[in-house]
C-alpha positions as CSV (number, residue, x, y, z in Angstrom):
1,X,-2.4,1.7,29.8
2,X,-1.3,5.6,30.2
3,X,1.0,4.9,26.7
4,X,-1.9,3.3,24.9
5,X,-4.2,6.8,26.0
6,X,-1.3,8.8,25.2
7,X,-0.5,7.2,21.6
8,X,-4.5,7.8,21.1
9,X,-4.4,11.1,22.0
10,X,-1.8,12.0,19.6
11,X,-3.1,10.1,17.1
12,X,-6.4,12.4,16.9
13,X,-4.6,15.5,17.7
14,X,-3.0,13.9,13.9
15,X,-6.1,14.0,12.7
16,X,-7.5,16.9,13.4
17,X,-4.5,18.4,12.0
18,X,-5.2,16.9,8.8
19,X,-8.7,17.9,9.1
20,X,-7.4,21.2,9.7
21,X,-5.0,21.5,6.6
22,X,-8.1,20.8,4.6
23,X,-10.3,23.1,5.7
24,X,-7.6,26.1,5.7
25,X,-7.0,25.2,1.7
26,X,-10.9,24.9,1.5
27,X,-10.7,28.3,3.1
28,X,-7.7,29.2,0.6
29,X,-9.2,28.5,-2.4
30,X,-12.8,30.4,-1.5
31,X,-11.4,33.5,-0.4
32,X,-9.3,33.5,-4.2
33,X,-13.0,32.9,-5.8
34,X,-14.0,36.0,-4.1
35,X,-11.2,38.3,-4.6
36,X,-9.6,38.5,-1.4
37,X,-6.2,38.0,-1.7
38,X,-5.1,39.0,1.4
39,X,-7.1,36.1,3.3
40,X,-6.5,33.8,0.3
41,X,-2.9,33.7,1.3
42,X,-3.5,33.5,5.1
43,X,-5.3,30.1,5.2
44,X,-3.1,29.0,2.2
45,X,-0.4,30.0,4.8
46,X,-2.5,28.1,7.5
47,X,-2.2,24.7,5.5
48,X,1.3,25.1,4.9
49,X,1.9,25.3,8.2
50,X,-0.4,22.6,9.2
51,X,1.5,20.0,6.7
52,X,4.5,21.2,7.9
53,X,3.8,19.8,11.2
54,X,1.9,16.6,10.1
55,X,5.5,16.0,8.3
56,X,7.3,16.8,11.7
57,X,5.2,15.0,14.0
58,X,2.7,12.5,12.5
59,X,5.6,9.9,11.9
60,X,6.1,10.0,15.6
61,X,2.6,8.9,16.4
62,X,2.3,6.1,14.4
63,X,5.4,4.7,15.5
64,X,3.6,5.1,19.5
65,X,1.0,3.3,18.1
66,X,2.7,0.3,16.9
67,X,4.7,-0.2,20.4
């Protein structure tokens, strides 16, 4: 029972990463509307990042989820 919590845990924590890469390039692309650079390239940054470890982890998850 604990592994089947655990593998749903992770497997929100997957999503709300994804949720989270959205919003940042959301974010990304509103602040480049208005001008603001600077910011533009933080939450562009942001998603990056938030991919990055969707790549590294989110594999990981599914596979917990299938055992």
């Amino acid at each position: 029972m604990a592994n089947e919590q655990l593998a749903l845990f992770l497997a929100y924590s997957v999503e709300l990463e994804s949720e989270a890469r959205e919003r940042y390039l959301e974010l990304a692309e509103s602040m480049a509307a208005h001008h603001n650079r600077e910011v533009a390239d933080f939450f562009a940054r942001m998603a990056r990042e938030a991919a990055l470890h969707l790549a590294r982890n989110g594999h990981r998850v599914y596979a917990g989820l299938r055992s």
